[in-house]
MARGUZA-602362 format. One record per residue (C-alpha): residue number from 1; residue in three letters; x, y, z. Coordinates in Angstrom, 1 decimal, m for minus. Layout:
<recs>
<rec n="NUM" res="ala" x="X" y="Y" z="Z"/>
...
</recs>
This chain:
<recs>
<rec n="1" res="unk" x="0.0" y="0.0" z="0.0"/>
<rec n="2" res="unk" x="1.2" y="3.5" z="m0.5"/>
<rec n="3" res="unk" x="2.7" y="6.0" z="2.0"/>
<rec n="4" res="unk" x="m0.8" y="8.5" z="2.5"/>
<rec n="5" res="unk" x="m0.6" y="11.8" z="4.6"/>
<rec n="6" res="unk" x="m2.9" y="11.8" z="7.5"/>
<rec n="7" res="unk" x="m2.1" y="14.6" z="9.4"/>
<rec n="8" res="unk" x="0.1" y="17.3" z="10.2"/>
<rec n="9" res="unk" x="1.3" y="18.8" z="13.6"/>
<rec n="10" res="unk" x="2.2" y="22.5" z="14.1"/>
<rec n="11" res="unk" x="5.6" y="22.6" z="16.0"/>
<rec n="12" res="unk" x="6.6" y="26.1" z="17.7"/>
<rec n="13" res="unk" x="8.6" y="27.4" z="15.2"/>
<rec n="14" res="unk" x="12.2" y="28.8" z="16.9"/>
<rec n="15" res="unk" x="14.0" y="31.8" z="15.8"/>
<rec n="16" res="unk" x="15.8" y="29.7" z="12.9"/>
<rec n="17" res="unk" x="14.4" y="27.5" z="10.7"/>
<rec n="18" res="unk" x="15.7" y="23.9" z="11.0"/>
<rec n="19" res="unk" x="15.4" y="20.5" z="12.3"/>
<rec n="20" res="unk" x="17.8" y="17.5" z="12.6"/>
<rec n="21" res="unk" x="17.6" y="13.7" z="14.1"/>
<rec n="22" res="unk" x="15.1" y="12.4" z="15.8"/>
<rec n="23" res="unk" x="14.0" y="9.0" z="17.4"/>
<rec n="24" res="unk" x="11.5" y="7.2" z="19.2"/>
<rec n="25" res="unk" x="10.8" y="6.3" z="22.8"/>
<rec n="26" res="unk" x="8.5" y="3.2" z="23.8"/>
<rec n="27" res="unk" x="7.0" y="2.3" z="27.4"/>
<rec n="28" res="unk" x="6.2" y="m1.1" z="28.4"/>
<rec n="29" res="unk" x="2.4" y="0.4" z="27.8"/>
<rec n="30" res="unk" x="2.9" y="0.6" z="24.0"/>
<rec n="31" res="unk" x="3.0" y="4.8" z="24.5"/>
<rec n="32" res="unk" x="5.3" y="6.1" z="22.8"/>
<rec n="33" res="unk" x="6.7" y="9.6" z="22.3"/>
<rec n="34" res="unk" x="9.0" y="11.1" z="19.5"/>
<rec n="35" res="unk" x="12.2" y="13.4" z="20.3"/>
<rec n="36" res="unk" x="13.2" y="15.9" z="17.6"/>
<rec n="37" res="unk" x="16.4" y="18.0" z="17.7"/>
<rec n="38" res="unk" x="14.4" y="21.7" z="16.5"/>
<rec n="39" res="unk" x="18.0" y="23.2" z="15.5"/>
<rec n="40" res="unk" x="17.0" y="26.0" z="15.1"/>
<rec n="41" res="unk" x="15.4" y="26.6" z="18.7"/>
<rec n="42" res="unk" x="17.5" y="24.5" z="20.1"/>
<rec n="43" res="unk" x="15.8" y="22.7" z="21.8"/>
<rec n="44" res="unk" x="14.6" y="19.2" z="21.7"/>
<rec n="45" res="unk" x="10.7" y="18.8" z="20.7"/>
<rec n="46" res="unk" x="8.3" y="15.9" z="22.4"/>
<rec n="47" res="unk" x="5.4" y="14.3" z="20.1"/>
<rec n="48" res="unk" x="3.1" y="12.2" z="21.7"/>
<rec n="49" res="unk" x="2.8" y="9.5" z="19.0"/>
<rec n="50" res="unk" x="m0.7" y="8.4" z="20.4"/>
<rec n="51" res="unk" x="m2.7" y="11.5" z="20.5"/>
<rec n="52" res="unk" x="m1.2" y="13.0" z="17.4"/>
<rec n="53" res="unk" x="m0.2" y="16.0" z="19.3"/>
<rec n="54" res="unk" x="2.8" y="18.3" z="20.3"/>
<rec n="55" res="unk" x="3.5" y="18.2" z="23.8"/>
<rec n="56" res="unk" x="6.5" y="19.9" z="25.2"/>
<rec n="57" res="unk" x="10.0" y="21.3" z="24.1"/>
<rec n="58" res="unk" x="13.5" y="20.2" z="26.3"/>
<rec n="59" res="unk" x="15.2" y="23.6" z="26.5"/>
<rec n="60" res="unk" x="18.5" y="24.7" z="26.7"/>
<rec n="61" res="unk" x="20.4" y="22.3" z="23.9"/>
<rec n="62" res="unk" x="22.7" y="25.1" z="21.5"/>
<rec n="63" res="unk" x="22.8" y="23.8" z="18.1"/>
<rec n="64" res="unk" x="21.2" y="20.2" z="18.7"/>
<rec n="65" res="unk" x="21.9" y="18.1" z="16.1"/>
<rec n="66" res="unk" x="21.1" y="14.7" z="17.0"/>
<rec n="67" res="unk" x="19.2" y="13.0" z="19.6"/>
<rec n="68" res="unk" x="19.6" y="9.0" z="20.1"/>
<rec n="69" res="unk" x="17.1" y="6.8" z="22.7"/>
<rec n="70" res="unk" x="17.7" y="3.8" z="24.4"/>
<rec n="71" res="unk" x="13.9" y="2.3" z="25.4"/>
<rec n="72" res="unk" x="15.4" y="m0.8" z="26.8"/>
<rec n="73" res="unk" x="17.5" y="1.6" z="29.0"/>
<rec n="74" res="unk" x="15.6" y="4.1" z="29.8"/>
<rec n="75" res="unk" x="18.0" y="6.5" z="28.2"/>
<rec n="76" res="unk" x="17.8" y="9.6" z="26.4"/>
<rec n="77" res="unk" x="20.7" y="11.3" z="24.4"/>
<rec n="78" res="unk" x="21.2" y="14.7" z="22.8"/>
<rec n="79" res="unk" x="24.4" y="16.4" z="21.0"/>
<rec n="80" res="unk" x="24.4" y="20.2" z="21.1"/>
<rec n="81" res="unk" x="26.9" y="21.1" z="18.1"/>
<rec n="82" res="unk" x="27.1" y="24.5" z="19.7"/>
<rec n="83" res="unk" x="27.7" y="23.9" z="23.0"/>
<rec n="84" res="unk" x="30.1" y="20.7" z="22.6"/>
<rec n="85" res="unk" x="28.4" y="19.0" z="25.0"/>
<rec n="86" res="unk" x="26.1" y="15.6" z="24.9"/>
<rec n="87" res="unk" x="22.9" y="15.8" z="27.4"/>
<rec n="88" res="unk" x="22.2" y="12.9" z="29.0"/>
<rec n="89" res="unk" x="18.4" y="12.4" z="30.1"/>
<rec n="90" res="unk" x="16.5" y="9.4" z="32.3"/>
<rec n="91" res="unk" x="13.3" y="9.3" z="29.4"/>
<rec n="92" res="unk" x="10.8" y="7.9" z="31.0"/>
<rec n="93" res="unk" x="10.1" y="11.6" z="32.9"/>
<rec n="94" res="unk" x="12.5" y="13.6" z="30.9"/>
<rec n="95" res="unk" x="15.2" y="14.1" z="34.1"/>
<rec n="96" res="unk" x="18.7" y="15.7" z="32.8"/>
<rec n="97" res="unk" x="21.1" y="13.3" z="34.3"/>
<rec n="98" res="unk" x="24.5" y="14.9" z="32.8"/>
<rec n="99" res="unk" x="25.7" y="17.0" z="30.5"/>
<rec n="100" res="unk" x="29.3" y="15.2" z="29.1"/>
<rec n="101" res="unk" x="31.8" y="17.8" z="27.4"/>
<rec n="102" res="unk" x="33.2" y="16.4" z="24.1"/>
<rec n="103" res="unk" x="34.6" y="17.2" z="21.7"/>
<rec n="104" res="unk" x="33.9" y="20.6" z="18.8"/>
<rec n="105" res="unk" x="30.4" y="20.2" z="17.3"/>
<rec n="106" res="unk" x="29.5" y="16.6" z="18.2"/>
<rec n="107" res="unk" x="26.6" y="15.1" z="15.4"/>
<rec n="108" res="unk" x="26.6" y="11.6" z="15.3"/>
<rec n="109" res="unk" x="25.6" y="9.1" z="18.6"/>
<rec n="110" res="unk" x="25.6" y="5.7" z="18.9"/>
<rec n="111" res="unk" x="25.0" y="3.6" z="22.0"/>
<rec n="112" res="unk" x="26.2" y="0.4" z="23.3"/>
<rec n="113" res="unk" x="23.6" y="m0.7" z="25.9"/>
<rec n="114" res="unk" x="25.9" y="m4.2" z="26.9"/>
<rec n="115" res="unk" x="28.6" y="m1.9" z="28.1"/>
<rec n="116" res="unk" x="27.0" y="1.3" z="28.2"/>
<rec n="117" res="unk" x="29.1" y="3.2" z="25.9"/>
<rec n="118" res="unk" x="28.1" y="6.3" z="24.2"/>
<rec n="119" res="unk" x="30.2" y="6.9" z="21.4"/>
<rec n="120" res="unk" x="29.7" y="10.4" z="20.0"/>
<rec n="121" res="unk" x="31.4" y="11.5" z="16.4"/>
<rec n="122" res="unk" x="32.4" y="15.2" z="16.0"/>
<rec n="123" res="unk" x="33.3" y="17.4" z="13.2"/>
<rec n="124" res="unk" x="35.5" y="19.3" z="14.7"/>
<rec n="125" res="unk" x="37.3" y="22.7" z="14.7"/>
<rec n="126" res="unk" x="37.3" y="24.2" z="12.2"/>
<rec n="127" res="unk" x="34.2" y="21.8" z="10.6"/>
<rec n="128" res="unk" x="35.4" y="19.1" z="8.9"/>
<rec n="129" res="unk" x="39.3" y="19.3" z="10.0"/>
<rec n="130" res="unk" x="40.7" y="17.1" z="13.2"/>
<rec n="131" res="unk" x="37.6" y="15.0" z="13.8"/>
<rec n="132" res="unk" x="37.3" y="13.2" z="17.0"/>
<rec n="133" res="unk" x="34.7" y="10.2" z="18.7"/>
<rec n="134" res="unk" x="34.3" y="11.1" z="22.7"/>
<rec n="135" res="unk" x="33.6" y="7.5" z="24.3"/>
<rec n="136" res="unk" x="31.3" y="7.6" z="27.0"/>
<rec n="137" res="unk" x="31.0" y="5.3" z="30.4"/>
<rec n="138" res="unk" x="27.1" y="6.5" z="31.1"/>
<rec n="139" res="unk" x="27.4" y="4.0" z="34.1"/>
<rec n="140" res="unk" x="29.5" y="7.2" z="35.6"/>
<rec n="141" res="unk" x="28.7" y="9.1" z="33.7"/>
<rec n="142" res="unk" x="31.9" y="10.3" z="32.3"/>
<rec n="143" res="unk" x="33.9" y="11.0" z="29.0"/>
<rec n="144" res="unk" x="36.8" y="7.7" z="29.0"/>
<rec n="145" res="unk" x="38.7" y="8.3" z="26.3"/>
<rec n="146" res="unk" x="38.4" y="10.3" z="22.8"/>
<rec n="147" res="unk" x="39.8" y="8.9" z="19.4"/>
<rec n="148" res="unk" x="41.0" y="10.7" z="16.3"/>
<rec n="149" res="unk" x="39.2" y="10.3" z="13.4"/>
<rec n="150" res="unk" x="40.7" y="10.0" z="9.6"/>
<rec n="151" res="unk" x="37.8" y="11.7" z="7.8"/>
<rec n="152" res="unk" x="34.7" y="13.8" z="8.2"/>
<rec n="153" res="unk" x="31.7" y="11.9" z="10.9"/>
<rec n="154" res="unk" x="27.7" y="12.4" z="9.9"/>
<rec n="155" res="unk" x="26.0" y="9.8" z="11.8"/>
<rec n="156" res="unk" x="26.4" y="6.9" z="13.2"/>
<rec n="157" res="unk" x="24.7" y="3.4" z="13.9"/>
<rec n="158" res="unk" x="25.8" y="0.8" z="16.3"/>
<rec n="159" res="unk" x="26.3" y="m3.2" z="15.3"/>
<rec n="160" res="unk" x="25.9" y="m5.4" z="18.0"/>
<rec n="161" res="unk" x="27.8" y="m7.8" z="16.2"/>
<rec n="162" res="unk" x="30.7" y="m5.7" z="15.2"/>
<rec n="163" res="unk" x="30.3" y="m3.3" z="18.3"/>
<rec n="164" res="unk" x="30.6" y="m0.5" z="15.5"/>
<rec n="165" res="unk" x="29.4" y="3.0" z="14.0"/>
<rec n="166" res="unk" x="29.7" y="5.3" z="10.6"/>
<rec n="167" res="unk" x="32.3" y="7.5" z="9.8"/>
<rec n="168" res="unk" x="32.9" y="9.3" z="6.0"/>
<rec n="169" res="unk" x="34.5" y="6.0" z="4.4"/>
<rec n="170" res="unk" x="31.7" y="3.8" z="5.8"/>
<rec n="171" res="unk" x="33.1" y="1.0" z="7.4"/>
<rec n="172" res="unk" x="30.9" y="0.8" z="10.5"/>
<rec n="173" res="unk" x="33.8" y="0.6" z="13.1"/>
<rec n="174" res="unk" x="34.7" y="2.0" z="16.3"/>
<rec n="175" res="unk" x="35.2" y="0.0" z="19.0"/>
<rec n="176" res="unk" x="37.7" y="1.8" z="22.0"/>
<rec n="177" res="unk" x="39.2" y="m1.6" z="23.0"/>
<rec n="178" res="unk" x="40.3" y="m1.5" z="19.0"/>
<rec n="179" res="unk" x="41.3" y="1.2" z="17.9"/>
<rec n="180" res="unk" x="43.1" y="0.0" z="14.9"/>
<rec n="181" res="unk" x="39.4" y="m0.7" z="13.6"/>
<rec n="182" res="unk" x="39.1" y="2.8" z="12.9"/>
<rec n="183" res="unk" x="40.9" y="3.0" z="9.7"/>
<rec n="184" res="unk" x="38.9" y="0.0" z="8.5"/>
<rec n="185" res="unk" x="37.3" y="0.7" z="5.3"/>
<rec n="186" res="unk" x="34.9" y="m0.5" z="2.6"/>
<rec n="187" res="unk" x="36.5" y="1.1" z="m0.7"/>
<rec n="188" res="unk" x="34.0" y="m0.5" z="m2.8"/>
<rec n="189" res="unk" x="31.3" y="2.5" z="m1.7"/>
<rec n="190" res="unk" x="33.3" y="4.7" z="m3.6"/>
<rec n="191" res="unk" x="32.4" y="3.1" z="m7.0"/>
<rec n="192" res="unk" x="28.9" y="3.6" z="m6.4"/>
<rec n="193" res="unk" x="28.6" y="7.2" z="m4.5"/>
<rec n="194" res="unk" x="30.6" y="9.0" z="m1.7"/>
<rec n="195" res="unk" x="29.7" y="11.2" z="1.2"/>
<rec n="196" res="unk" x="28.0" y="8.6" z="3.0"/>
<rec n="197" res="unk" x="25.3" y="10.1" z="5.1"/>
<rec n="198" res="unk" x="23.6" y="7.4" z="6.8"/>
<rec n="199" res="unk" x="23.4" y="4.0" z="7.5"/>
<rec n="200" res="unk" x="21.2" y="1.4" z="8.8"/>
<rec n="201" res="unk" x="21.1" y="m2.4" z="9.7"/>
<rec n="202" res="unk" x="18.4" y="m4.9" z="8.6"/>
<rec n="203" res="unk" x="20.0" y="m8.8" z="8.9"/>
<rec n="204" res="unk" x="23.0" y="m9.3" z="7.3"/>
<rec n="205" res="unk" x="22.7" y="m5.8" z="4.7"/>
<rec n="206" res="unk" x="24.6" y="m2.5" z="5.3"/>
<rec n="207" res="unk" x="22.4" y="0.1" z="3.4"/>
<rec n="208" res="unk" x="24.1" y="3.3" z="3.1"/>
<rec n="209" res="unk" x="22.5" y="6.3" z="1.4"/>
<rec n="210" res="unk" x="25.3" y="8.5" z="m0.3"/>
<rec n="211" res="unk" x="25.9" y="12.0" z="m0.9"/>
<rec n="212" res="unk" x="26.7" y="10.6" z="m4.4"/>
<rec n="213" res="unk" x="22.3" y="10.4" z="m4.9"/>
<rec n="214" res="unk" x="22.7" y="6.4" z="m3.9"/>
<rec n="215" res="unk" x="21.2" y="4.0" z="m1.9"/>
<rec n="216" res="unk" x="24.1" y="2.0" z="m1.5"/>
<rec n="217" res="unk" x="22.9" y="m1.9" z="m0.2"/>
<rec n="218" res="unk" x="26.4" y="m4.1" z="0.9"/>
<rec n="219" res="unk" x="27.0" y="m7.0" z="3.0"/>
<rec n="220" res="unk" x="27.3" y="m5.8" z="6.9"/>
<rec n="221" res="unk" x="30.2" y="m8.1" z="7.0"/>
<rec n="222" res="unk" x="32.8" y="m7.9" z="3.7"/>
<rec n="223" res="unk" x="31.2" y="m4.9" z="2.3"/>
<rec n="224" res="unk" x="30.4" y="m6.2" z="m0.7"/>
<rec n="225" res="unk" x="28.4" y="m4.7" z="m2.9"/>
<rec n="226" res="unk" x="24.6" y="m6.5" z="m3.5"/>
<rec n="227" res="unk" x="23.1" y="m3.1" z="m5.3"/>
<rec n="228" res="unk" x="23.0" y="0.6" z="m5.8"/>
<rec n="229" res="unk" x="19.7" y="2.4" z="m5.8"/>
<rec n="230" res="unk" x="19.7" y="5.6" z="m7.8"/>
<rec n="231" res="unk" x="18.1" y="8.6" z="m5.4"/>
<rec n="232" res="unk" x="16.5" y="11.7" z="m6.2"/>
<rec n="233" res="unk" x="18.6" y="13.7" z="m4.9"/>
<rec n="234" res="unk" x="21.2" y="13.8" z="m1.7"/>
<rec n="235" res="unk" x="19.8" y="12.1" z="1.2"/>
<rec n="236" res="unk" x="19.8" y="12.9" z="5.1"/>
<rec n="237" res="unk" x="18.1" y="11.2" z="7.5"/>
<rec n="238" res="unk" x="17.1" y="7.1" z="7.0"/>
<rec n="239" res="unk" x="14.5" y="5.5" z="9.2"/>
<rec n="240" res="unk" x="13.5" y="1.5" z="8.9"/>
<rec n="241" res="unk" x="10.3" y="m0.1" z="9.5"/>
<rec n="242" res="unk" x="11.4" y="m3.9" z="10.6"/>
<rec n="243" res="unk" x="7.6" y="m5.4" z="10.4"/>
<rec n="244" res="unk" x="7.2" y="m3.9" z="6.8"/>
<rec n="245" res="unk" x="10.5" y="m4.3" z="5.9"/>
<rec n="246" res="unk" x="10.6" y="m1.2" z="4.2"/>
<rec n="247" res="unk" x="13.2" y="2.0" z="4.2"/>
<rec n="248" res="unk" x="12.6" y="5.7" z="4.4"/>
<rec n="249" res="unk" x="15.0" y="7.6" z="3.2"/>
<rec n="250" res="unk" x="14.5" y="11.6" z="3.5"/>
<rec n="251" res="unk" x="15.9" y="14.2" z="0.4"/>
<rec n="252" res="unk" x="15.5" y="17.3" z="1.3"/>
<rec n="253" res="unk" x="17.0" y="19.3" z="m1.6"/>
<rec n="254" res="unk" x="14.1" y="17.8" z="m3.5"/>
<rec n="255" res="unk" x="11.4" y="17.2" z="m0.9"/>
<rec n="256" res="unk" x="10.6" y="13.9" z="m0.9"/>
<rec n="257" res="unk" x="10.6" y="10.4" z="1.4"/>
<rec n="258" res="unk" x="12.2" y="7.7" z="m0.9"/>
<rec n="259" res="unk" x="10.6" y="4.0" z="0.2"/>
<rec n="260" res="unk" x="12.8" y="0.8" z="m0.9"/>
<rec n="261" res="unk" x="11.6" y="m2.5" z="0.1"/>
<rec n="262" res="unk" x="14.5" y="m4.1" z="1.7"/>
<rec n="263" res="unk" x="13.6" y="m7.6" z="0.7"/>
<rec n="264" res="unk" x="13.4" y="m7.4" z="m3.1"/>
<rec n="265" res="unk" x="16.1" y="m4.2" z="m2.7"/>
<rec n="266" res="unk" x="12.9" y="m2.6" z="m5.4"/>
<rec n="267" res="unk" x="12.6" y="0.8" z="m5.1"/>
<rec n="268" res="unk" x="8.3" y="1.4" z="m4.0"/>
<rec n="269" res="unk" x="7.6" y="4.6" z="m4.1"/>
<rec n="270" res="unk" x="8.4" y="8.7" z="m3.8"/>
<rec n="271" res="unk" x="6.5" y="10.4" z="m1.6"/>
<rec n="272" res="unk" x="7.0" y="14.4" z="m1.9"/>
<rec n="273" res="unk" x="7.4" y="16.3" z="1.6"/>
<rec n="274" res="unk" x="8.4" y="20.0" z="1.7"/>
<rec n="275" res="unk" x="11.7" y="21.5" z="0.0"/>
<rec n="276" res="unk" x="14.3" y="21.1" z="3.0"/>
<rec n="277" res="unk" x="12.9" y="18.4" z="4.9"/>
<rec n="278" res="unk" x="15.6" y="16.2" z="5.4"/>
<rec n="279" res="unk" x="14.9" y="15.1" z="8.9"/>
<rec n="280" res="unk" x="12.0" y="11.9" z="9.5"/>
<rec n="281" res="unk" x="11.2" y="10.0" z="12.4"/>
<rec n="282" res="unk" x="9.3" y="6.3" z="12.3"/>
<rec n="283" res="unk" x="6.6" y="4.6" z="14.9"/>
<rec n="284" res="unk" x="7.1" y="1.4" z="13.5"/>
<rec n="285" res="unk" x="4.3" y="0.1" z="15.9"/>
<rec n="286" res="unk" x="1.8" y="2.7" z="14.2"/>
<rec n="287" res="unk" x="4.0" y="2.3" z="10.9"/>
<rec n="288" res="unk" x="3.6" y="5.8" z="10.5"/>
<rec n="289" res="unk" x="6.7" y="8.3" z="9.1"/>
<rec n="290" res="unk" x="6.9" y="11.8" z="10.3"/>
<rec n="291" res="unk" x="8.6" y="14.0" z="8.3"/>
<rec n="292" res="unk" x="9.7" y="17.9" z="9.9"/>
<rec n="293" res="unk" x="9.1" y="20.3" z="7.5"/>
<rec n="294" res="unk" x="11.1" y="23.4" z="8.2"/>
<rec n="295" res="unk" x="9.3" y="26.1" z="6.1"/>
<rec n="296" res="unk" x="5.7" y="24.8" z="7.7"/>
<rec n="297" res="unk" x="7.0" y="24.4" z="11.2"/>
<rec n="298" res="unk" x="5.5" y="20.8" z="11.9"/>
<rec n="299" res="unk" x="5.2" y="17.5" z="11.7"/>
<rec n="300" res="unk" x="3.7" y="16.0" z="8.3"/>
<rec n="301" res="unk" x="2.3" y="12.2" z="9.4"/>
<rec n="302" res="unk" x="2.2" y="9.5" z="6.9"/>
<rec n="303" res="unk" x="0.6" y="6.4" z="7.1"/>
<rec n="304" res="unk" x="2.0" y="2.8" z="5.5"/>
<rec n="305" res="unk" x="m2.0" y="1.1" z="5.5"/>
</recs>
């Protein structure tokens, strides 16, 4: 069935126009609220996914670019580019447990709920130039060590079975206890597209949407390449529905959600959004998409019937 618009949900607008990552947090009730990073209020927006409704903004986060949740741990995790800081929040009631300095303009989080690691990827000072991943002990909660990065970060997704993340040559890698992994690459990404913006994990594919207008699908494990979706565009954000086994993949310079079947690796549909909107989130229970449209300041809800 096709990806239909069902409603739309007026978000404060800030003094900037602008959102960034967002994700999902799920009670053992089946609630479930989504956190956006609002860039350009900084400040972290709260959607209750139930009702349909805006609830509540998590002030004081300068630049926030990404926000990352842990449901199974109750966690809750912002990185405010401006402030060089990562907040740290208990979800459940929205407590500020820490804020962790890191390194210049931290983006990209991943989490590592069997050790409690965050690791956070930033760009730097100036943007782009000596790159950095601050490792986090939460259990503390404290910054442990920081490791220097060989090429620009955007974000990031943790492999359980790799204990890994994304960096600009994707090989999804970090792990502190190894640092050598690191410079680990997949070259082969670089025949297909480059500027690898996000990545995501469903069995044993790697599929990374590229800079280069590609949906780039390779084994998680050699990196070999299985196919290379043309995109409309350069992507952003890239959200995955695991019941419907389908992929949303979010191009803002043309406005429009991109849904691949990750099965038959077919391209479905293009669903058009709003010029800018590169930011969605997903409510896989709901199967709905939510993509942030910056000139409307809201929330446009789409529906997978």
């Amino acid at each position: 069935m096709p990806l239909v618009k069902s409603a739309f949900i007026p978000i404060p607008p800030g003094p900037r126009p602008g959102f960034d990552h967002a994700d999902i947090y799920r009670d053992s009730s089946g609630a479930s609220r989504l956190y956006v990073a609002h860039t350009g209020a900084d400040r972290v927006d709260v959607i209750d996914c139930q009702a349909g409704a805006y609830l509540r903004a998590l002030p004081g986060h300068p630049g926030v670019a990404g926000v990352l949740i842990d449901s199974g741990q109750d966690l809750l995790f912002t990185s405010d580019r401006e402030a060089a800081q990562v907040g740290v929040y208990r979800c459940s009631d929205e407590k500020l447990l820490a804020r962790l300095n890191v390194g210049a303009h931290p983006n990209g989080l991943a989490f590592d709920p069997g050790r409690r690691r965050l690791f956070c990827f930033n760009l730097g000072e100036p943007i782009g130039e000596n790159c950095t991943a601050s490792v986090s002990d939460i259990g503390q909660p404290e910054v442990i060590t920081t490791i220097r990065l060989p090429g620009r970060p955007r974000w990031a997704v943790y492999d359980p079975r790799h204990r890994s993340g994304l960096r600009e040559d994707p090989r999804p890698g970090p792990d502190p206890g190894h640092r050598r992994r690191l410079t680990d690459n997949y070259p082969h990404h670089r025949r297909a597209g480059s500027g690898p913006a996000w990545a995501w994990i469903d069995g044993e594919r790697l599929f990374c949407a590229a800079d280069g207008q590609a949906l780039v699908v390779m084994d998680r494990d050699t990196g070999a390449i299985e196919a290379v979706l043309p995109l409309p565009g350069s992507p952003d954000v890239v959200m995955h529905d695991p019941g419907l086994r389908l992929l949303y993949v979010a191009v803002g310079d043309s406005g429009v959600i991109y849904v691949a079947d990750t099965a038959s690796l077919a391209i479905r549909e293009t669903v058009p959004t709003e010029s800018g909107a590169h930011t969605i989130g997903i409510d896989p229970d709901r199967h709905a998409v939510y993509a942030f449209l910056p000139g409307s300041s809201g929330a446009a809800v789409y529906t997978d019937y």
